[in-house]
TORROKE-958999 format. One record per atom (N, C-alpha, C, O): residue in one letter; x, y, z. Coordinates in steps of 0.02 Angstrom, whole numbers, plus 50000, padded with zeros to 5 digits. Each point is the difference from the previous one (the first is absolute). Layout:
<lumdrens>
AXYZ...
</lumdrens>
This chain:
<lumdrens>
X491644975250524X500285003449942X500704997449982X500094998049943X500505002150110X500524997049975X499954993849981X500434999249956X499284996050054X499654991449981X499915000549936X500274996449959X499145010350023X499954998849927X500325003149970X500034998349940X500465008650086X500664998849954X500484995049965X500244999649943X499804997550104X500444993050016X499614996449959X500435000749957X499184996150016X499594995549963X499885001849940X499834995549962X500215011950010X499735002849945X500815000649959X500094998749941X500435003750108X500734999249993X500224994849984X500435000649957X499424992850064X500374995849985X499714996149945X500284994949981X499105007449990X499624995949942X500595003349941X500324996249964X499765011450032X500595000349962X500734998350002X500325001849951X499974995450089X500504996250033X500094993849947X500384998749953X498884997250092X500044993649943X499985000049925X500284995949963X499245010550013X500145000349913X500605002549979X500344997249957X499825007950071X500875000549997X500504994149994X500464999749959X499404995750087X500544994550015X500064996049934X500524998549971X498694999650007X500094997249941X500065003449948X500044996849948X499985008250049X500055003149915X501055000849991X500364998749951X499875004250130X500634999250003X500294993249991X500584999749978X499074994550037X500314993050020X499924997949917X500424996249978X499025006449975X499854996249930X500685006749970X500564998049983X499315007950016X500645005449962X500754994250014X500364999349951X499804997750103X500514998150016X500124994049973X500544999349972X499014995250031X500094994949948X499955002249946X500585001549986X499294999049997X500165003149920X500465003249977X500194998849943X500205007450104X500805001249993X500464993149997X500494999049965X499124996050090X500614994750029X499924994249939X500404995350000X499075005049949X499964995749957X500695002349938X500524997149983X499245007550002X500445003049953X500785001750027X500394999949952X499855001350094X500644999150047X500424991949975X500564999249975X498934995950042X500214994350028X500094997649911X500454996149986X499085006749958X500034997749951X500575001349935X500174997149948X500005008750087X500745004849986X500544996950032X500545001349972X499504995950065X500534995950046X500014993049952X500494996749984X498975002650005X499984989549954X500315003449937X500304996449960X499665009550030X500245000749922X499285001449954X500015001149939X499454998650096X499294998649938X499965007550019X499915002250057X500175001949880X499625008550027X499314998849992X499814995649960X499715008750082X499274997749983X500035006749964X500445004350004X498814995849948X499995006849979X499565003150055X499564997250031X500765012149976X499685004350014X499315002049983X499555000950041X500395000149882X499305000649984X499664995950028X499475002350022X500674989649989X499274997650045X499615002250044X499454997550013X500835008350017X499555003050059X499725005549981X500495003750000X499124999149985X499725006549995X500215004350040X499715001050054X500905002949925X500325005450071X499665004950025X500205003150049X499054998649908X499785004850038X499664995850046X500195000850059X499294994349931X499784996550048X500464996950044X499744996450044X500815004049955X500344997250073X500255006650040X500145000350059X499875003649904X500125006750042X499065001550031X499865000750060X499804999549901X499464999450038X499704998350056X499655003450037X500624988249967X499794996250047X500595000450058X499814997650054X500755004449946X500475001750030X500005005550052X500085000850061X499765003549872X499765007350056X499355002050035X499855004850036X499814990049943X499304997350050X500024998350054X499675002250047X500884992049953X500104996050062X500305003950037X499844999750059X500745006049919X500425001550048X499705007150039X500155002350055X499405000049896X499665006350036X499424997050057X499685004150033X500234989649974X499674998450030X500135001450068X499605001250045X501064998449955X500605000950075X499825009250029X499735002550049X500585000249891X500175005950000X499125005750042X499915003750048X499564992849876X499545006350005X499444995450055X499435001350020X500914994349989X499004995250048X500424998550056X499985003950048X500514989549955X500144997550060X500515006750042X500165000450059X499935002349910X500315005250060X499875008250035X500195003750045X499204995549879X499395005050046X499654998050025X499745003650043X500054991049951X499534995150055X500244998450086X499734999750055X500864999849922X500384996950067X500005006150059X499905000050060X500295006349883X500015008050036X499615001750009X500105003050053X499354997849931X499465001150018X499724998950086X499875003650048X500144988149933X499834995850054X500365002150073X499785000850056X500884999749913X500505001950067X499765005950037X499884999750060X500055007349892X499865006550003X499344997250056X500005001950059X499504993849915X499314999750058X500035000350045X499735004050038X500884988649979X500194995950037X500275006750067X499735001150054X500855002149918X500185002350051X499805007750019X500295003150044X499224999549920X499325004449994X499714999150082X499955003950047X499834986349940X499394998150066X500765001450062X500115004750039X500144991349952X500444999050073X500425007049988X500444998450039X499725006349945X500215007850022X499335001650047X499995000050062X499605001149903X499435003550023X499494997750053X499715003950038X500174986249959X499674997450026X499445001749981X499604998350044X500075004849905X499365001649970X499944994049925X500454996749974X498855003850008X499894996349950X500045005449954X499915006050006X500324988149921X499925004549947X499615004749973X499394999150001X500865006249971X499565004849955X499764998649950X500424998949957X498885000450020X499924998749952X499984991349982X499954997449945X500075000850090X500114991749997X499744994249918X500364997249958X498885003450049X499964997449954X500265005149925X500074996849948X500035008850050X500315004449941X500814995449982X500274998949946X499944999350129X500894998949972X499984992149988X500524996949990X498975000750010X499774990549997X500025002049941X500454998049964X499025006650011X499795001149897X500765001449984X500384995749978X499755009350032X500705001849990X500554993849980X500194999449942X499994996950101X500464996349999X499804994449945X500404998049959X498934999850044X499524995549929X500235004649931X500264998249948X499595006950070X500075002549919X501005000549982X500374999649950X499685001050096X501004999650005X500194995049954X500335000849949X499384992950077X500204992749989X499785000349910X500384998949952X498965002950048X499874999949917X500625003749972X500514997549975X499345008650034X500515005449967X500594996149980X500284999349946X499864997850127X500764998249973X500274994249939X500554998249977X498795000250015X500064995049939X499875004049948X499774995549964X500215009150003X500035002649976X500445007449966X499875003849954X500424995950070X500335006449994X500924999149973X500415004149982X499604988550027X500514997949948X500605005449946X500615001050000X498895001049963X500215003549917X500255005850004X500245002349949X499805002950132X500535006250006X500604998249974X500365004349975X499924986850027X500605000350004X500324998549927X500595000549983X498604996749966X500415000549949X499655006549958X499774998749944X500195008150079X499595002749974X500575004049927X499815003149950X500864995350071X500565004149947X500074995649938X500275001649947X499354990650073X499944995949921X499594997949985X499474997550019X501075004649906X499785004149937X499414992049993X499435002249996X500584992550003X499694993149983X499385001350057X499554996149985X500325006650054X499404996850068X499355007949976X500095006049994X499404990450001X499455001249964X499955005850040X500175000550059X499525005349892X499715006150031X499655000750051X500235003150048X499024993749951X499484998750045X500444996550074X499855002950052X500524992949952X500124997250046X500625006850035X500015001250061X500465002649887X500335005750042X499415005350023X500175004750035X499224994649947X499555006850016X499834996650045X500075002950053X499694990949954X499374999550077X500394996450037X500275004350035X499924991449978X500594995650048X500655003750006X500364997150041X499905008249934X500835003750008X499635005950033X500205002750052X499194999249911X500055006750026X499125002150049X500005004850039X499484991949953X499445000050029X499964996750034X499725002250050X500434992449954X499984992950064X500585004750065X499845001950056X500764998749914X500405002350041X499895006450024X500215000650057X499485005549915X499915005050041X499444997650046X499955003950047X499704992049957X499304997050055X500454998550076X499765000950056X500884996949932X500324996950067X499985007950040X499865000250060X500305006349902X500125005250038X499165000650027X499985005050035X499414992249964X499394998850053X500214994750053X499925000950060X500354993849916X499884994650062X500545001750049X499904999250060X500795003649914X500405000650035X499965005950046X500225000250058X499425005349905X499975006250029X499314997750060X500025002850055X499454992549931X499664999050071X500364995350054X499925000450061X500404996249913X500544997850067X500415006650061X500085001150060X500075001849864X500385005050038X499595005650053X500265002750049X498954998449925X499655003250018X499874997350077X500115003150052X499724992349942X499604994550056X500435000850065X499945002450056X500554994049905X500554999150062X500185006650038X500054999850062X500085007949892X499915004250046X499505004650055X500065003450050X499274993849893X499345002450041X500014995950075X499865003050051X500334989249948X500084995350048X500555004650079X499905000750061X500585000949895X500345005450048X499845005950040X500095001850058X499565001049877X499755006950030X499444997450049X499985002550056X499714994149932X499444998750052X500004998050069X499554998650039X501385001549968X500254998550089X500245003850012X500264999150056X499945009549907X500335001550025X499705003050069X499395000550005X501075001950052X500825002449982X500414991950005X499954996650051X500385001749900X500404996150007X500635001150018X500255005349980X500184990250060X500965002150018X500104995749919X499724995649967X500925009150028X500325000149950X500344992050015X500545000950028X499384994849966X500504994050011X500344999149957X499965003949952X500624989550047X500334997649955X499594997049930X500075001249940X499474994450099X499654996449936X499525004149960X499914998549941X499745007250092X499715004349963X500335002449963X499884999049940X500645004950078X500655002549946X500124995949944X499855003349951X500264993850040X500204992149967X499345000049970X500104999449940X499375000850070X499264999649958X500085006449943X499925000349939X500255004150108X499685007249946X500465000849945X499935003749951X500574992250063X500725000949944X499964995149966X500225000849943X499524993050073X499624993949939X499445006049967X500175001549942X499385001150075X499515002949964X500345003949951X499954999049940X500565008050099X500425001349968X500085000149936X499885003949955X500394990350051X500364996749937X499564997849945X500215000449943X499174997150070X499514997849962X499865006349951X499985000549939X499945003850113X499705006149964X500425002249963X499715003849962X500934996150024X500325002749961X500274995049945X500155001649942X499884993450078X500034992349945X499495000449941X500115000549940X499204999250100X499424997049960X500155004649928X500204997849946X499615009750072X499765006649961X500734999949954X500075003949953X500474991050069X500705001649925X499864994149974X500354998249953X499144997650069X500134993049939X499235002749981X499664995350019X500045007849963X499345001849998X500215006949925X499685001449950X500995001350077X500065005049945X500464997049940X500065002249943X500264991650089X500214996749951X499534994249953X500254995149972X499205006150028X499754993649958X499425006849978X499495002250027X500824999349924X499765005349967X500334998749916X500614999749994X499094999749963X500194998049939X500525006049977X500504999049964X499365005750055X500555005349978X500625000950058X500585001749987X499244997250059X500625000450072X500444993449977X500554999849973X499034995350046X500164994249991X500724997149937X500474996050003X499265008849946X500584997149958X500755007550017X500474999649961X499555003450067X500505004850039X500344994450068X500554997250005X499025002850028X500114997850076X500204993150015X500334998850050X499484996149907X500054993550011X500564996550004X500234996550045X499935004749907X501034996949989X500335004250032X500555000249973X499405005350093X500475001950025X499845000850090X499464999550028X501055001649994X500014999550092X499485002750045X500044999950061X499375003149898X499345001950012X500034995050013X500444998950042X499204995749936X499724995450022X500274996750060X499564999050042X501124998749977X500254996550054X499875005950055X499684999150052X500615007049928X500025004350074X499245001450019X499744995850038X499825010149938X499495004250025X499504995650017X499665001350049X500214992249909X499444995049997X500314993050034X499674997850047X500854999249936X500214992250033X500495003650063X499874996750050X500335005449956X500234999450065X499885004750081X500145000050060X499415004549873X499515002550055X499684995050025X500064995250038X499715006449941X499364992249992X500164995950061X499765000350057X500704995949918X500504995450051X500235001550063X499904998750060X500475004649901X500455002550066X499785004850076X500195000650058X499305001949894X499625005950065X499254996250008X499824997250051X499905003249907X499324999749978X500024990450055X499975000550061X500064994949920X500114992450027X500284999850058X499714998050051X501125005049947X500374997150052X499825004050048X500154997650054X499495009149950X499955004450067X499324996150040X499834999750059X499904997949881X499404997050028X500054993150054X499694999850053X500644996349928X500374993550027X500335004150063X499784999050056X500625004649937X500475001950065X499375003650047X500044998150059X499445006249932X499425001150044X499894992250041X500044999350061X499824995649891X499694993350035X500564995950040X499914995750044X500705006949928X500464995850056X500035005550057X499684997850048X500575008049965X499985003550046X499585000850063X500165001450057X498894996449896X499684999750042X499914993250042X499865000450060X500254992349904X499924992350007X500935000050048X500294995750032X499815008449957X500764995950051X499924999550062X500224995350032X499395010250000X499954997650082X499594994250006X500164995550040X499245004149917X499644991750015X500464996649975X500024994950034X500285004849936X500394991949970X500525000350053X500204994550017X499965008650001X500804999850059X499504998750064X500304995550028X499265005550001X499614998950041X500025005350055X500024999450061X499975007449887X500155007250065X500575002649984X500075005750022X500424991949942X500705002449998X499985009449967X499745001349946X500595004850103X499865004749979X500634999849932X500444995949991X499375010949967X500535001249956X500535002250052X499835002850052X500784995849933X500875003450010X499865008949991X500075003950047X499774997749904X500095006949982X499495002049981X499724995549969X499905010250034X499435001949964X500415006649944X499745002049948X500835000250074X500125004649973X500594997249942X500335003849965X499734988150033X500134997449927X499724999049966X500184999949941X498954998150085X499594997849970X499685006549955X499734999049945X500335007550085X499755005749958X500715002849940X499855002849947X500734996250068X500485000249938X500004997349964X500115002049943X499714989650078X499874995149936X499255001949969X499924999649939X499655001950095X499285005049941X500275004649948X499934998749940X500445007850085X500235004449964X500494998149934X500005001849941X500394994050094X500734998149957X499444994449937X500334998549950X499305000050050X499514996249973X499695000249953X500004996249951X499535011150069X499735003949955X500235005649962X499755001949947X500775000950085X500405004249982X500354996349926X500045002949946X500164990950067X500544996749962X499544997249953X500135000849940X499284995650076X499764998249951X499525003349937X499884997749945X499935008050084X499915005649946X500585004049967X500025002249943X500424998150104X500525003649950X500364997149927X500125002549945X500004989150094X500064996649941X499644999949947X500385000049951X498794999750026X499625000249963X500075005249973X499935000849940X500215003450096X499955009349957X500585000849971X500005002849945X500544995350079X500365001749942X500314995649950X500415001349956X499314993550060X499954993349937X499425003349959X500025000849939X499575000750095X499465003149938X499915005049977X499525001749965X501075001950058X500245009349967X500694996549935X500115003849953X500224990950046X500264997249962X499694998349938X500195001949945X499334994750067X499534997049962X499675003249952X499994997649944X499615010250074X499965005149995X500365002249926X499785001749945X500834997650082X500565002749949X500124995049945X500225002849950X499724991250044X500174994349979X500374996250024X500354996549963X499695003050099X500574992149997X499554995150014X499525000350039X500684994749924X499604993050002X500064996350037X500575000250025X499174996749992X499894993750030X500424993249973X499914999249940X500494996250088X500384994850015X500585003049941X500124996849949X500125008350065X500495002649984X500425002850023X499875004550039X500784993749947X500625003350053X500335005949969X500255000249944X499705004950101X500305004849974X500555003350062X499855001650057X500794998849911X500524998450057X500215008250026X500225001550056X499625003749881X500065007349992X499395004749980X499404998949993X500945005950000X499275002049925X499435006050058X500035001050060X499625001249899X499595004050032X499504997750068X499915003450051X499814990249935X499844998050064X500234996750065X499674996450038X501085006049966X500364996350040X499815004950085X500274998650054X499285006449934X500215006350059X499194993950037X499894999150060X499864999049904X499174998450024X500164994550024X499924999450061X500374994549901X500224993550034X500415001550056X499904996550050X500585008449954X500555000050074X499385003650050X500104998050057X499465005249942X499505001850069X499634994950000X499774998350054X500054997449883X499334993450029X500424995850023X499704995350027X500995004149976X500674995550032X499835001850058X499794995750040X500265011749981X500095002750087X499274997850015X499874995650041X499595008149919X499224997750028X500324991150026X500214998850056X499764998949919X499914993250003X500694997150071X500114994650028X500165011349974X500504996150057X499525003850046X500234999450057X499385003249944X499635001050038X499554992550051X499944997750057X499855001449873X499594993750022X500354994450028X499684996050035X500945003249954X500524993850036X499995002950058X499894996150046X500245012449979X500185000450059X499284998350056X500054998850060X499375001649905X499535001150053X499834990049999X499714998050051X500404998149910X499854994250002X500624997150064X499924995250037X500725009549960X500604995950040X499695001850078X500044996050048X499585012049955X499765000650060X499364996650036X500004999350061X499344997949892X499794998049993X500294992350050X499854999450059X500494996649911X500424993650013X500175001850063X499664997450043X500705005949973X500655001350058X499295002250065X500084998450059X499455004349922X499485000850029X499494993750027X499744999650056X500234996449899X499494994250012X500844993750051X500024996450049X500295005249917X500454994450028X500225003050079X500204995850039X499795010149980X500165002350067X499514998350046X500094998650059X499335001749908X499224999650041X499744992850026X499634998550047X500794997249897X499724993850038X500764994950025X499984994050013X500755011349986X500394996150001X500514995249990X499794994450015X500755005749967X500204993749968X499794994050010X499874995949955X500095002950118X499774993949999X499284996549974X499874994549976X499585013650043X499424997549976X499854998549901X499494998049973X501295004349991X500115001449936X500154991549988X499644996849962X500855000450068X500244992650011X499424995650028X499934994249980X499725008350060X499364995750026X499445000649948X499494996750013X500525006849932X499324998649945X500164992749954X499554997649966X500965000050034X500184993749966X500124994550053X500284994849983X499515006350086X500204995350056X499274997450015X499545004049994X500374991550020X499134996750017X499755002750051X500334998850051X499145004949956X499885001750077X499714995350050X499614995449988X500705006550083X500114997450055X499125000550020X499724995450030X499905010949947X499484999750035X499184996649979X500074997349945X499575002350067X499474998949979X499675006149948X499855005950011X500104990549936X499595006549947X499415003350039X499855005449973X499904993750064X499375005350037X500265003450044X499725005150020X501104992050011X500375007650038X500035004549959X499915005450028X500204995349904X500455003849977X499405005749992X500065006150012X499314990249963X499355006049964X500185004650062X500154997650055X499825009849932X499865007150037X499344999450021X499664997649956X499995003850102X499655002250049X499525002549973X499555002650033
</lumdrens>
C-alpha cells in the first residue's frame, strides 16, 4: 500500500513539475523581454487559460500528491503500530486510484470567484469533483483507524500520538476546504485568512507534519541502530505544544477571516489585531515544541553521533542493519 502511494503520488509530482517548469518559462520569457526593452503583449496569452493550466498543475501538489503521500504514510505506520495487515485493503488500493483521478480534476475551487471561468466547470470541478475527495479521504481516514482498532489494547506511544494528530488534522482541514468551494461560501471565504489558517495550515501544519513526525519517531531507533529517545516526556510536550499550536493558529486565523481580514494583507492595527496576536502565541507554540523536538533528537544520539552523520562510516553497512 505505501508503494502504491508512492507511485500514484509521484505521477502527480511529475505533471506538476511540468506545468510549474512551462508557467515559469513563460514568466522568464516575458521578464527577460522587458529587460531587452521589447514589451511582449499580455493579451497573447489567454489569462484565463493560464490561470487554468496553472491552477491545475499546482493543485496537483496540494489535492493528489499530498493526499496520496498521507494516505500511504497513515497505512504505512497503521501496519508497523499494530503489526496487523490492512483494513480493508483492496477498498484503500480503489481509494487511493480514484484520489489520483480526482486530483486532476478538481482544479476550478480556486478560480471559482472568477467572474471569466465558465459556470459548468465552477459547478462540477470547484464544487462536485471536490466534495468526492471528502469519500476518498474520509476512507483513508476510516481504514487507518479500523487498522487500529483491530489491535487494540494498544500503548499509547509517541508515534501513535503523532498518527492520531496527523489524522487530527486531516479531519479538520479536509471538511474547511470542502466548505470553502462552495459557490456561495466561496466568494465570502476565499480572499481572506480562512483559507491560509482553518484549511492550509491545518492541513500542513497538523494534518502533514504530525504525520511525518509519527514516521520519524517511530524509524529513529532503526536508523540510529537501537538508539533510545533522551526524553519521552519532551517528546509528549512537543505532541501537545504541536497540536495545540497548530490548531490554534488556524482557528484564529480563521475566526479573522470570518470577520474579513484578507489574505496577503498587512494589517498593522484595526479590529483583527486581538486574532493575529493569539495565532502569534498559537504559533510560538509550534517553535517551542519543534526546539524540543531538536534538543530531543540531538541529546539521543549525541553530539558526536550529530558530527558523525556527515563523517564516512568506519563500519561495514550490514553492521549497522538492527537484528
Amino acid at each position: 500500500m505505501p508503494v502504491a502511494a508512492i507511485a500514484r503520488g509521484t505521477v502527480d509530482t511529475l505533471l506538476n513539475s511540468i506545468v510549474i517548469l512551462g508557467t515559469g518559462i513563460l514568466i522568464l520569457v516575458y521578464m527577460i523581454a522587458e529587460l531587452l526593452g521589447k514589451s511582449l503583449k499580455y493579451s497573447a496569452i489567454d489569462a484565463l487559460l493560464y490561470k487554468n493550466f496553472f491552477w491545475w498543475g499546482l493543485d496537483l501538489v496540494a489535492d493528489g500528491l499530498v493526499l496520496c503521500y498521507v494516505a500511504g504514510t497513515w497505512y504505512l505506520m497503521a501496519m508497523l503500530i499494530t503489526g496487523k495487515k490492512l483494513f480493508m485493503q483492496n477498498i484503500a488500493r480503489a481509494a487511493l486510484l480514484v484520489e489520483l483521478v480526482v486530483s486532476w480534476t478538481v482544479w476550478s475551487h480556486h478560480l471559482m470567484s472568477d467572474q471569466a471561468q465558465p459556470a459548468l466547470l465552477k459547478i462540477v470541478s470547484g464544487e462536485m469533483v471536490t466534495a468526492f475527495e471528502m469519500i476518498t479521504q474520509g476512507l483513508a481516514f476510516f481504514i487507518t483507524l479500523a487498522t487500529l482498532w483491530s489491535a487494540r489494547p494498544l500503548k499509547m506511544t509517541t508515534p501513535l500520538k503523532f498518527l492520531l494528530g496527523g489524522l487530527t488534522g486531516f479531519a479538520l482541514a479536509v471538511p474547511a476546504g470542502i466548505i470553502q468551494a462552495d459557490l456561495g461560501l466561496n466568494r465570502i471565504l476565499h480572499n481572506t485568512q480562512w483559507i491560509v489558517g482553518p484549511h492550509v495550515h491545518v492541513a500542513i501544519l497538523v494534518g502533514l507534519t504530525m504525520t511525518l513526525y509519527s514516521a520519524i519517531y517511530f524509524l529513529f531507533p532503526i536508523l540510529t541502530n537501537g538508539a533510545k529517545l533522551f526524553s519521552e516526556k519532551l517528546a509528549n510536550f512537543h505532541f501537545w505544544a504541536h497540536l495545540l499550536g497548530g490548531i490554534g493558529m488556524g482557528a484564529f486565523m480563521g475566526m479573522a477571516g470570518l470577520r474579513g481580514m484578507l489574505r496577503r494583507t498587512i494589517y498593522y492595527e484595526g479590529e483583527y489585531q486581538i486574532f493575529m496576536i493569539l495565532a502569534a502565541l498559537a504559533g510560538s507554540l509550534l517553535l517551542l515544541g519543534f526546539l524540543a523536538f531538536f534538543f530531543n533528537i540531538v541529546m539521543s544520539v549525541g553530539i558526536k553521533g550529530v558530527i558523525g552523520i556527515f563523517s564516512p562510516s568506519k563500519n561495514k553497512t550490514k553492521d549497522l542493519l538492527p537484528a
